[in-house]
Backbone as a chain_set.jsonl record, in Angstrom:
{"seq": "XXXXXXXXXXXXXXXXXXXXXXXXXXXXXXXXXXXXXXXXXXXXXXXXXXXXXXXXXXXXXXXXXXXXXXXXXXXXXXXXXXXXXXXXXXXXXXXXXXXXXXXXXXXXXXXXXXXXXXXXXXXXXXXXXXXXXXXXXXXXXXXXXXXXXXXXXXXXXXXXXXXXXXXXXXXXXXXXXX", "coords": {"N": [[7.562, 19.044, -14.347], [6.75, 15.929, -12.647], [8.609, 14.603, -11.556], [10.133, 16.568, -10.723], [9.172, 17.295, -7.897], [9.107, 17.412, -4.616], [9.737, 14.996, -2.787], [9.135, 14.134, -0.549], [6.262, 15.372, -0.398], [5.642, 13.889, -1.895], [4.769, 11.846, -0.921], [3.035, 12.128, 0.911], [0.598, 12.733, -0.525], [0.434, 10.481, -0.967], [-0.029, 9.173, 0.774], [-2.726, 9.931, 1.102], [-3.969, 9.134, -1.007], [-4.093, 6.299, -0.767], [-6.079, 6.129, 1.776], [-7.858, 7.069, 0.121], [-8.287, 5.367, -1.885], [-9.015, 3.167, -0.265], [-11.447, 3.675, 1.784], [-13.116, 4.668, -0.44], [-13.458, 2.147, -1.945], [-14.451, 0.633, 0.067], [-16.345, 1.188, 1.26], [-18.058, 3.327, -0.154], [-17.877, 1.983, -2.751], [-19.91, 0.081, -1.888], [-22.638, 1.062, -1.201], [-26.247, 0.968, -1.403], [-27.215, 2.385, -3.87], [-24.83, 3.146, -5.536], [-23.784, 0.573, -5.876], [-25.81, -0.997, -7.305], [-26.006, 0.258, -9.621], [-23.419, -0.924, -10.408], [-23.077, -3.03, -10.456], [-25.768, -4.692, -11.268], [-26.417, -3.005, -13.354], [-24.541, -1.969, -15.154], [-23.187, -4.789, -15.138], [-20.908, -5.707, -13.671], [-18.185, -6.257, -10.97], [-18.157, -5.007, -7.491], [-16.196, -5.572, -5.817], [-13.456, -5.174, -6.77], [-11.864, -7.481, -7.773], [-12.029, -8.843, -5.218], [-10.886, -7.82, -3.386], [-11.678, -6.219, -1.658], [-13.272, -7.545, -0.133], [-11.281, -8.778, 1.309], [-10.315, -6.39, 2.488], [-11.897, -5.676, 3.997], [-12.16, -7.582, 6.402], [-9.145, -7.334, 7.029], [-8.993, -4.786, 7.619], [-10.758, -5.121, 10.201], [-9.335, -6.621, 11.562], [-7.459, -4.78, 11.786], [-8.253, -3.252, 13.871], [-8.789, -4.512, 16.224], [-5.888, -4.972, 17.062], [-4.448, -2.108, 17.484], [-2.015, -0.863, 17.662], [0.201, -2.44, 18.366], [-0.507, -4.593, 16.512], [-0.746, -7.81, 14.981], [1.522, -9.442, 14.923], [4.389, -10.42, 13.229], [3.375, -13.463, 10.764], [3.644, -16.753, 9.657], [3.189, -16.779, 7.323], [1.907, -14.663, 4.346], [-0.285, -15.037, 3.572], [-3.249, -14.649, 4.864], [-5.83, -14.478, 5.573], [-8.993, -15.923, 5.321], [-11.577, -16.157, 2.776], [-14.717, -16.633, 1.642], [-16.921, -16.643, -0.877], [-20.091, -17.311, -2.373], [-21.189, -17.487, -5.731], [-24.029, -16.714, -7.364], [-24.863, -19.439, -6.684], [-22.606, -21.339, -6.879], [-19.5, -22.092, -5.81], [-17.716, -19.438, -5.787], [-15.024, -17.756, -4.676], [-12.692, -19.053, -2.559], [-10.526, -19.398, -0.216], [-7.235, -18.218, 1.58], [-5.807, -15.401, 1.965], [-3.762, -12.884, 0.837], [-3.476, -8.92, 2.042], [-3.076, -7.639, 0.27], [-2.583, -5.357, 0.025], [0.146, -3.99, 0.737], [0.39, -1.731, 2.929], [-1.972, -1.766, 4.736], [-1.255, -4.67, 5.334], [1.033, -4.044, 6.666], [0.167, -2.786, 8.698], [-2.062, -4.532, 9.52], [-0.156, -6.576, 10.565], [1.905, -5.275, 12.206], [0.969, -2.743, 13.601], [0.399, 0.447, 14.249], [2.643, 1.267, 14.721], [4.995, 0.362, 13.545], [3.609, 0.658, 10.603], [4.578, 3.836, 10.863], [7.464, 3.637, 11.638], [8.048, 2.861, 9.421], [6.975, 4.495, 7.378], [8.664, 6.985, 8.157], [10.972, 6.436, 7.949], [10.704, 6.389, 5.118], [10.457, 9.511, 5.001], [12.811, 9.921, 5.777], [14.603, 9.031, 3.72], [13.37, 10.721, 1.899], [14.062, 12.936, 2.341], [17.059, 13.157, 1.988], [16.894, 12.475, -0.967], [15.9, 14.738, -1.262], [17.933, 16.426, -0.771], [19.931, 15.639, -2.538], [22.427, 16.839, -4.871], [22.412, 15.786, -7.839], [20.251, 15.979, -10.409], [19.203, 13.757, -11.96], [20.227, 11.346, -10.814], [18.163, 11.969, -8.371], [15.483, 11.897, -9.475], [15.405, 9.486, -10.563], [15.931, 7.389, -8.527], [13.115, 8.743, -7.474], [11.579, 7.895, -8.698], [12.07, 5.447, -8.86], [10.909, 4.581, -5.995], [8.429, 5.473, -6.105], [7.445, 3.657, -8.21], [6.847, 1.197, -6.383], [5.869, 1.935, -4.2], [3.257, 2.665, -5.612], [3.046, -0.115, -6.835], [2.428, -1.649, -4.104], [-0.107, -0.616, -3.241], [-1.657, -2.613, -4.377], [-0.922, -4.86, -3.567], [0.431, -7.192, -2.077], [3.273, -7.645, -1.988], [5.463, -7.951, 0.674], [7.918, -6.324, 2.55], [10.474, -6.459, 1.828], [11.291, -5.535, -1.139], [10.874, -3.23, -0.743], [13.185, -1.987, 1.143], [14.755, -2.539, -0.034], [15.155, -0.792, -2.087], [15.494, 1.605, -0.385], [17.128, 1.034, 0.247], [19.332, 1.22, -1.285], [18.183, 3.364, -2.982], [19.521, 5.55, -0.653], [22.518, 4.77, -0.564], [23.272, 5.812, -3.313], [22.507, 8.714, -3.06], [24.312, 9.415, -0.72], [26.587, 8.801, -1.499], [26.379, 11.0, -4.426], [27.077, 12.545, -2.695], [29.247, 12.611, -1.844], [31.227, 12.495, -3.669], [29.832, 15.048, -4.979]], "CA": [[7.628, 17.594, -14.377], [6.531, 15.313, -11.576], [9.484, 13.912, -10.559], [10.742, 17.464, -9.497], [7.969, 17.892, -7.011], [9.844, 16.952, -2.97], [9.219, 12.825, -2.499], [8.108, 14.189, 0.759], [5.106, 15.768, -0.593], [4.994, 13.382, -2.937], [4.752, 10.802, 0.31], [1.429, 12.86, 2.028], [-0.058, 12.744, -1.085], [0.316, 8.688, -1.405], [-0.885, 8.271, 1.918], [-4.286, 10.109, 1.309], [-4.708, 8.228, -2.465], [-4.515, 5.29, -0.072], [-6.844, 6.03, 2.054], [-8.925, 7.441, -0.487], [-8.889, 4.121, -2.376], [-9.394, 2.091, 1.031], [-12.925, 4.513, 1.773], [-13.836, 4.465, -1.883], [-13.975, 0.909, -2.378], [-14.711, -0.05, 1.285], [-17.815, 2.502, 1.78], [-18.981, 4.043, -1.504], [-18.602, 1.038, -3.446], [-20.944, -0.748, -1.129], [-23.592, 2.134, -0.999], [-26.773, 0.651, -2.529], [-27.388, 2.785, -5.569], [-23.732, 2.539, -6.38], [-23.239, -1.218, -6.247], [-26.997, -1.186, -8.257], [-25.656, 0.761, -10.852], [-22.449, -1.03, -10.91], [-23.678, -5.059, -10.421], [-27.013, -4.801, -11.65], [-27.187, -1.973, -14.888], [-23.123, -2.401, -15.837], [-22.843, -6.115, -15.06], [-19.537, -5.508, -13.581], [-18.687, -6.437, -9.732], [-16.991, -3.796, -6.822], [-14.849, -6.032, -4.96], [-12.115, -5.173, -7.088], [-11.182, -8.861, -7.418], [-12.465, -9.592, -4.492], [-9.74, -7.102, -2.8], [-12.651, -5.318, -0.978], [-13.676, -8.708, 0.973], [-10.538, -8.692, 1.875], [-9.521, -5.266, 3.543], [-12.699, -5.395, 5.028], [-11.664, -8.192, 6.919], [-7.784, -6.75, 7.669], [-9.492, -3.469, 8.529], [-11.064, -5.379, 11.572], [-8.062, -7.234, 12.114], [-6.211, -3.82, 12.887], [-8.633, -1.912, 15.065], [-8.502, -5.509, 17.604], [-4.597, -4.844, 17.924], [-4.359, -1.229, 16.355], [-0.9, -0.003, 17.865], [1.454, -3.409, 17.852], [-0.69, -5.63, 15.178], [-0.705, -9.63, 15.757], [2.646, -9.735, 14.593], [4.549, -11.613, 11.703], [2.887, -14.865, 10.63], [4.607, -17.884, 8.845], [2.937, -16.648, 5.84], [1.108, -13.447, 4.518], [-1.769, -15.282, 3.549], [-4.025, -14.987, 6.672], [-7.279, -13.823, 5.661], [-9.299, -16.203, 4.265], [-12.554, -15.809, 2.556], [-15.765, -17.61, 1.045], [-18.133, -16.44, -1.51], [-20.792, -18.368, -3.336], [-21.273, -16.242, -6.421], [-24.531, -17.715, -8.339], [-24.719, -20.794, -5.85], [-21.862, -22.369, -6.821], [-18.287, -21.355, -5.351], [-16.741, -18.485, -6.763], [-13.832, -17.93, -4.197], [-12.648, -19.897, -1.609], [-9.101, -19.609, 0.335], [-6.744, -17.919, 2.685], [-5.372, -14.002, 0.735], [-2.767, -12.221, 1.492], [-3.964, -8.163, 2.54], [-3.792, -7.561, -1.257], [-2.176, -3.906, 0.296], [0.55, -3.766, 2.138], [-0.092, -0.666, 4.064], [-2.985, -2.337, 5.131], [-0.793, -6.03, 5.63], [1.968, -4.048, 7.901], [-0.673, -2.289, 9.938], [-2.304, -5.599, 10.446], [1.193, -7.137, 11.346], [2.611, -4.569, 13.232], [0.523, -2.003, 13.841], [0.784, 2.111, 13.936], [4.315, 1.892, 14.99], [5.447, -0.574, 12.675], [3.641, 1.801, 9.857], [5.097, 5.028, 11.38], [8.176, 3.687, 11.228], [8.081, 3.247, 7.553], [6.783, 6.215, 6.902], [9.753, 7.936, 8.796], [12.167, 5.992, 7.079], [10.43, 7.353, 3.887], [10.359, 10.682, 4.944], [14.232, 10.579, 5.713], [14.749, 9.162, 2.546], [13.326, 11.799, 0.98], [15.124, 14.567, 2.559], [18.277, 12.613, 1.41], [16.846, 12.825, -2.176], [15.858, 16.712, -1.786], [19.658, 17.264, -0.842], [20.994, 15.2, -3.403], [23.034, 17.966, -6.165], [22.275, 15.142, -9.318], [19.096, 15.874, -10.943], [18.872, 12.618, -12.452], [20.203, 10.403, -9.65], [17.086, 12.567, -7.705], [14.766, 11.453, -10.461], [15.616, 7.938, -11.173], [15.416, 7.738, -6.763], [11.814, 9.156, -6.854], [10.823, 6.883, -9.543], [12.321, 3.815, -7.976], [10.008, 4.47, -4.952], [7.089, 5.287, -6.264], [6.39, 2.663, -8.874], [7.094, -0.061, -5.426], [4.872, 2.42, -3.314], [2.12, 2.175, -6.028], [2.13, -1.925, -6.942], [1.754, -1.966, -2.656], [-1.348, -0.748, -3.008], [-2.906, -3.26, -4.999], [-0.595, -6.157, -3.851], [1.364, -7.608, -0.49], [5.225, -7.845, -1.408], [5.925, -7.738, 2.132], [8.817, -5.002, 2.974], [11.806, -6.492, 1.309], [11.218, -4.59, -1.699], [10.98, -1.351, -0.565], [14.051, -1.962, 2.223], [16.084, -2.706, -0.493], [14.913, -0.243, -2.617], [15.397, 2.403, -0.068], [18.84, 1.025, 0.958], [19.755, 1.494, -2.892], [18.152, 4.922, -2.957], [20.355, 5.931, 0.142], [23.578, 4.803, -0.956], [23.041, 6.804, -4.495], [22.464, 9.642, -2.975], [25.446, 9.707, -0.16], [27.647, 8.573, -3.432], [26.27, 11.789, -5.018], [27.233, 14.053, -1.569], [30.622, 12.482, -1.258], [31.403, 13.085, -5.223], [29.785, 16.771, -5.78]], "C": [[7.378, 17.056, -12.962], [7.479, 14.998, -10.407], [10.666, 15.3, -10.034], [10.19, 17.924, -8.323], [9.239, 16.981, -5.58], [9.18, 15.947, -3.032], [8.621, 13.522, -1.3], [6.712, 14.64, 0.807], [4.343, 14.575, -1.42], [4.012, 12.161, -1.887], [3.274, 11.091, 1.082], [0.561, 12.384, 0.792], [-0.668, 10.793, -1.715], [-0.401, 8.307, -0.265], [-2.476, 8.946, 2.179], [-4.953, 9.353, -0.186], [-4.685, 6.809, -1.404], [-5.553, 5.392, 0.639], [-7.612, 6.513, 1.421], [-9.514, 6.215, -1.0], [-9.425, 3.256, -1.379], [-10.913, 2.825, 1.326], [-13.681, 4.393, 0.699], [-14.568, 3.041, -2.088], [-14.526, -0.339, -1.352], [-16.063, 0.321, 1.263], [-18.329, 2.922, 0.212], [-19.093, 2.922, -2.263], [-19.681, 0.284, -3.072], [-22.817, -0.388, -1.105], [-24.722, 1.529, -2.137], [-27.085, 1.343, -3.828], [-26.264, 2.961, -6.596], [-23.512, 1.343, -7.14], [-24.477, -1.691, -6.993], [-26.331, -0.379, -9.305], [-24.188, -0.198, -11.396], [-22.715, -3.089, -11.357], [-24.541, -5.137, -11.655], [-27.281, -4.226, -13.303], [-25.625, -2.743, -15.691], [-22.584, -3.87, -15.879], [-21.645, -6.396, -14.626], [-19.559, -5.584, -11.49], [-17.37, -5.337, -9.01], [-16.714, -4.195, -5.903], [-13.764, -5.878, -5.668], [-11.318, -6.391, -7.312], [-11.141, -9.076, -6.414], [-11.367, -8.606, -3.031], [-10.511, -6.164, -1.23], [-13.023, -6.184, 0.087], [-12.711, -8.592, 1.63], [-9.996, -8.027, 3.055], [-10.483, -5.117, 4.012], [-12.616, -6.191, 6.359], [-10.225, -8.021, 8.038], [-7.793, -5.486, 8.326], [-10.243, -3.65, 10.032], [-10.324, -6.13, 12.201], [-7.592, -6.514, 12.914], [-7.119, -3.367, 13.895], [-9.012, -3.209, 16.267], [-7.403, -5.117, 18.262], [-3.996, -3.795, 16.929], [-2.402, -0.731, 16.214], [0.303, -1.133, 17.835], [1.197, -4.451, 16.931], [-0.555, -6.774, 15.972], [0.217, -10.031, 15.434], [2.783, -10.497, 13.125], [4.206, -12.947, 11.665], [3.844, -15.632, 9.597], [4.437, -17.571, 7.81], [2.489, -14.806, 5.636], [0.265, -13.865, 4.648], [-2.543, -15.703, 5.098], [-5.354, -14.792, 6.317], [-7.902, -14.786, 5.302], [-10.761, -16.037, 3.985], [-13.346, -17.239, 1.607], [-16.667, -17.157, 0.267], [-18.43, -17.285, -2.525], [-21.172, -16.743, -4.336], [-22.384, -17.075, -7.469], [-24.393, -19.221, -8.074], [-23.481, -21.991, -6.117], [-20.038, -21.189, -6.298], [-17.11, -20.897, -5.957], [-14.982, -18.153, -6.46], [-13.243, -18.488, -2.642], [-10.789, -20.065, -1.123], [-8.177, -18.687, 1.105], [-5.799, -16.854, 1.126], [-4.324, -13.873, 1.669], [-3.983, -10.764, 1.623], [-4.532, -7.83, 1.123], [-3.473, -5.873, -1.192], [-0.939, -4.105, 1.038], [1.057, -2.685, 2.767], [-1.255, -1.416, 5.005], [-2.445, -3.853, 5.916], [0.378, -5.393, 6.498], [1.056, -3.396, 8.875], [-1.498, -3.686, 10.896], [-1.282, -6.62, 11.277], [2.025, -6.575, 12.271], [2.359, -3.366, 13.598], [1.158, -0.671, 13.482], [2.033, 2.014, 14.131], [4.845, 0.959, 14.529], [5.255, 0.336, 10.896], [4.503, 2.98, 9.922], [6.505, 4.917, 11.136], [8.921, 3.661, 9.928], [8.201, 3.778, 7.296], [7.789, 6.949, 7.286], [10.584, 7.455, 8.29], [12.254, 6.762, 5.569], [11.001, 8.589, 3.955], [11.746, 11.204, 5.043], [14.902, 10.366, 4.561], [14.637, 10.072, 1.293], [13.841, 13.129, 1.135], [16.428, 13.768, 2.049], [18.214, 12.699, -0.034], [16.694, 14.168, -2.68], [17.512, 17.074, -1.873], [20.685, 16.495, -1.706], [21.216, 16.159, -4.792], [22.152, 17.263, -7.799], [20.726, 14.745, -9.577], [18.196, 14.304, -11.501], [18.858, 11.351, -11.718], [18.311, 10.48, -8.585], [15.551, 11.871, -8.294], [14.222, 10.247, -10.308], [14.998, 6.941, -9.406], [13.574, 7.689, -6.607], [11.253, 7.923, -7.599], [10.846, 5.264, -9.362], [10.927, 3.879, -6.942], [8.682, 4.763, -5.488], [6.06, 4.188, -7.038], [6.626, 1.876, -7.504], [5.945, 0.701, -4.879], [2.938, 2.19, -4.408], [1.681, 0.717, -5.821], [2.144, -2.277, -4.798], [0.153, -1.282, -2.944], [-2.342, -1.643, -3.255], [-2.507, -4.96, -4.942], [0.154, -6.587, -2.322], [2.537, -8.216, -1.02], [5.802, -8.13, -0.64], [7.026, -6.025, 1.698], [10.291, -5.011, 2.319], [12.064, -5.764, 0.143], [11.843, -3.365, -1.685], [12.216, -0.941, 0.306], [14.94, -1.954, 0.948], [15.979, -1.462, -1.526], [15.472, 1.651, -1.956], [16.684, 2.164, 0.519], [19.385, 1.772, -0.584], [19.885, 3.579, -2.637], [19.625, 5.98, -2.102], [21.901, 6.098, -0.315], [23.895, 5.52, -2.416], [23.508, 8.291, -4.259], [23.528, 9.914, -1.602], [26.336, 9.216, -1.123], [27.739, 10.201, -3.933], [26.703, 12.695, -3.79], [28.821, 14.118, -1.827], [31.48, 13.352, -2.628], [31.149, 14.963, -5.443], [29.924, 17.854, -4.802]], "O": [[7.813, 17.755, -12.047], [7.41, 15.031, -9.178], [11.646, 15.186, -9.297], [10.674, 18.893, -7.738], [10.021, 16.071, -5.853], [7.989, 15.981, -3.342], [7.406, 13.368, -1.173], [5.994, 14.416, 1.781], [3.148, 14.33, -1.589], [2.869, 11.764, -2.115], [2.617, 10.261, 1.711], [-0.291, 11.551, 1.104], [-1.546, 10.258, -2.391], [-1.206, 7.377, -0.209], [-3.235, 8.64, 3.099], [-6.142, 9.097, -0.374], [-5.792, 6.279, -1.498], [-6.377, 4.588, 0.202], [-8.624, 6.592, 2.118], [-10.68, 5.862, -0.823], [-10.382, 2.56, -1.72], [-11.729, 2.071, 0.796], [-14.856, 4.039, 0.797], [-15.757, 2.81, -2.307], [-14.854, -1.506, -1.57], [-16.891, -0.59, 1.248], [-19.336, 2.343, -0.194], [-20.238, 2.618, -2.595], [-20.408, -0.179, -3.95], [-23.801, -1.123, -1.034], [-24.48, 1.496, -3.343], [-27.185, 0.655, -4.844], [-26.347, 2.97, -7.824], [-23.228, 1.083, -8.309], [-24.363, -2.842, -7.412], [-26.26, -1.245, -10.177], [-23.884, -0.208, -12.588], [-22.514, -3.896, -12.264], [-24.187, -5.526, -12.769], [-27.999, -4.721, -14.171], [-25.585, -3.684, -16.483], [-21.619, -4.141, -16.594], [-21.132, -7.391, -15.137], [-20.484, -5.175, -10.789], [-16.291, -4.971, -9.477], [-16.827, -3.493, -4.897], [-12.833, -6.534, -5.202], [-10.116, -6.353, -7.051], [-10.097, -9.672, -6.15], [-11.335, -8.98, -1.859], [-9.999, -5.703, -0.209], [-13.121, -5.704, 1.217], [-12.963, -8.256, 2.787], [-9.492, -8.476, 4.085], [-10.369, -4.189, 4.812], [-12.949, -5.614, 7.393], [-10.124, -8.344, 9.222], [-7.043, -5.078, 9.212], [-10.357, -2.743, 10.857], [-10.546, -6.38, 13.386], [-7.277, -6.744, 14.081], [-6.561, -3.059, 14.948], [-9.567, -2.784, 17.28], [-7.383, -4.884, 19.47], [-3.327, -4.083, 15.936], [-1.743, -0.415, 15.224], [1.359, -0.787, 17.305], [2.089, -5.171, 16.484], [-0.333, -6.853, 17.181], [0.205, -11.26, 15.496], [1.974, -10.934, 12.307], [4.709, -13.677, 12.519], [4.66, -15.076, 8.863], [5.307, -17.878, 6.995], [2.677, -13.925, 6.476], [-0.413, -13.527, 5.618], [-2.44, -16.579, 5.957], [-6.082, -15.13, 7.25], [-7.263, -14.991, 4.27], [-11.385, -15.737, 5.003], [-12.884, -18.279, 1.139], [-17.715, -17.275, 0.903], [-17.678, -17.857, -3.315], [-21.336, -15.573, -3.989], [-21.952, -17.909, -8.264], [-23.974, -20.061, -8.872], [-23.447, -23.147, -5.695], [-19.736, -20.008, -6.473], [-16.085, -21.409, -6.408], [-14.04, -18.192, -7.251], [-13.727, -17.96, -1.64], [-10.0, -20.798, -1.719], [-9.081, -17.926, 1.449], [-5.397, -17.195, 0.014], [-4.04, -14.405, 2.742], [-5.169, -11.026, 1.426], [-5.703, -7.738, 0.754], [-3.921, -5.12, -2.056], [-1.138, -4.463, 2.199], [2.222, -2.724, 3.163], [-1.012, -1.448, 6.212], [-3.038, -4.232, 6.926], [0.867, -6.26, 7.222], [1.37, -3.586, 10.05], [-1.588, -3.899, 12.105], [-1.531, -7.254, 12.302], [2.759, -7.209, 13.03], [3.321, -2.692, 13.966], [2.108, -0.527, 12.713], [2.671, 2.903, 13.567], [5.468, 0.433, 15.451], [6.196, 0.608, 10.15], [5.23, 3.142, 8.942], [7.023, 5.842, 10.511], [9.954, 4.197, 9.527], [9.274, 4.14, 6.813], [7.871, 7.906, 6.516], [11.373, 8.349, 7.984], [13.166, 7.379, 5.018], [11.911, 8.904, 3.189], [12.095, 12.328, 4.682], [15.724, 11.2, 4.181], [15.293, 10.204, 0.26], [13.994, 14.074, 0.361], [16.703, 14.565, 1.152], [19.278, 12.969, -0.591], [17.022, 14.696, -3.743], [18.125, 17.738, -2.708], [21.909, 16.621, -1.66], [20.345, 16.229, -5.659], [21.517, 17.934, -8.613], [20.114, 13.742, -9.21], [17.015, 13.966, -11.422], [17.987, 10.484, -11.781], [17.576, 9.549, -8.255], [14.684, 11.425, -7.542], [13.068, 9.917, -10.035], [14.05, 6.172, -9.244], [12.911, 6.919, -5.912], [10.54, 7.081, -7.053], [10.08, 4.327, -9.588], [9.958, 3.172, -7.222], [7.794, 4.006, -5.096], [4.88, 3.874, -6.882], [5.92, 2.854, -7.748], [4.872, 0.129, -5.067], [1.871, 1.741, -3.989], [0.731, 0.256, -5.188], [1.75, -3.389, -4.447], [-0.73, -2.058, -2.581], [-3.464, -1.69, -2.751], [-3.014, -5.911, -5.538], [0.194, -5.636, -1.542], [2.868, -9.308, -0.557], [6.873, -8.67, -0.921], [6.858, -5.092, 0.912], [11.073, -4.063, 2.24], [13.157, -5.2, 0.196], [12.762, -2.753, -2.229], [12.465, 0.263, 0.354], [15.941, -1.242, 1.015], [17.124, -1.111, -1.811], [15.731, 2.612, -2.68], [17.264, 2.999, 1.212], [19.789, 2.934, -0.642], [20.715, 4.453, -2.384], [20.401, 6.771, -2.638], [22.465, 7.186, -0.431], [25.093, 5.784, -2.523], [24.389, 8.929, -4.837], [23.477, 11.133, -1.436], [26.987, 10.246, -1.3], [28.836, 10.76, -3.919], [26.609, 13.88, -4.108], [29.515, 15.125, -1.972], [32.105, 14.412, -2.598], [31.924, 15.821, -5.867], [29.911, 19.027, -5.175]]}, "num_chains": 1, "name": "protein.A"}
């Protein structure tokens, strides 16, 4: 079963489906005989909802200010974009990252990420050494559906803080107890 596999592996393996999807739909979707097969034959478009304008945008955001980001803004929505789609205007307005891996790297760079990720990673040694199979479980499964809908959405961090305070206290509950 999945959810006996170590969150910490499970954690490497989330952060290369991210960047797989961020390369995929940044770079290959773009590639003309892709985006001709996919526009043109299938009638179907590979911005992803437009998600692709986007992180192409927040992807040159970060590598201006890669290591502290431009900090927190009043809002998420920062990006904004313009396409005429068939001369008349298809989308027009200020996004959020539409990731946020992608929306804390542009806010606070690698060590704003990093620290995440290390929070994760102690989290998940706190779930390897928790005795209750099910507590362990219920834990992994909390975090991962939040770690998925970030990929395809900007929550911000409160989420996953609280999510990972939760987790925590579960699993020192389950030390003190067994």
């Amino acid at each position: 079963m999945i959810l006996k596999i170590d969150f910490r592996i499970m954690l490497i393996g989330y952060i290369f489906l991210f960047v797989g999807i961020v390369f995929f739909s940044t770079v290959v979707l773009n590639l003309e005989p892709v985006k001709f097969f996919i526009e043109d034959i299938l009638g179907k478009n590979v911005t992803l909802t437009n998600r692709t304008v986007i992180w192409v945008k927040v992807i040159s955001g970060i590598i201006q200010k890669p290591f502290l980001g431009h900090g927190i803004q009043e809002s998420s929505n920062l990006f904004y974009i313009h396409i005429d789609f068939w001369n008349r205007v298809a989308v027009d307005g200020t996004y959020s990252a539409h990731n946020q891996i992608l929306q804390t790297l542009y806010e606070g760079g690698t060590i704003a990420i990093a620290l995440i990720f290390s929070l994760l990673w102690h989290v998940g040694k706190e779930i390897k050494e928790c005795s209750n199979d099910n507590i362990s479980s219920i834990c992994k499964l909390m975090l991962i559906v939040t770690l998925v809908m970030m990929l395809a959405e900007s929550p911000g961090l409160d989420s996953l803080l609280i999510i990972v305070t939760l987790v925590s206290v579960f699993v020192k509950k389950m030390k003190i107890e067994g």
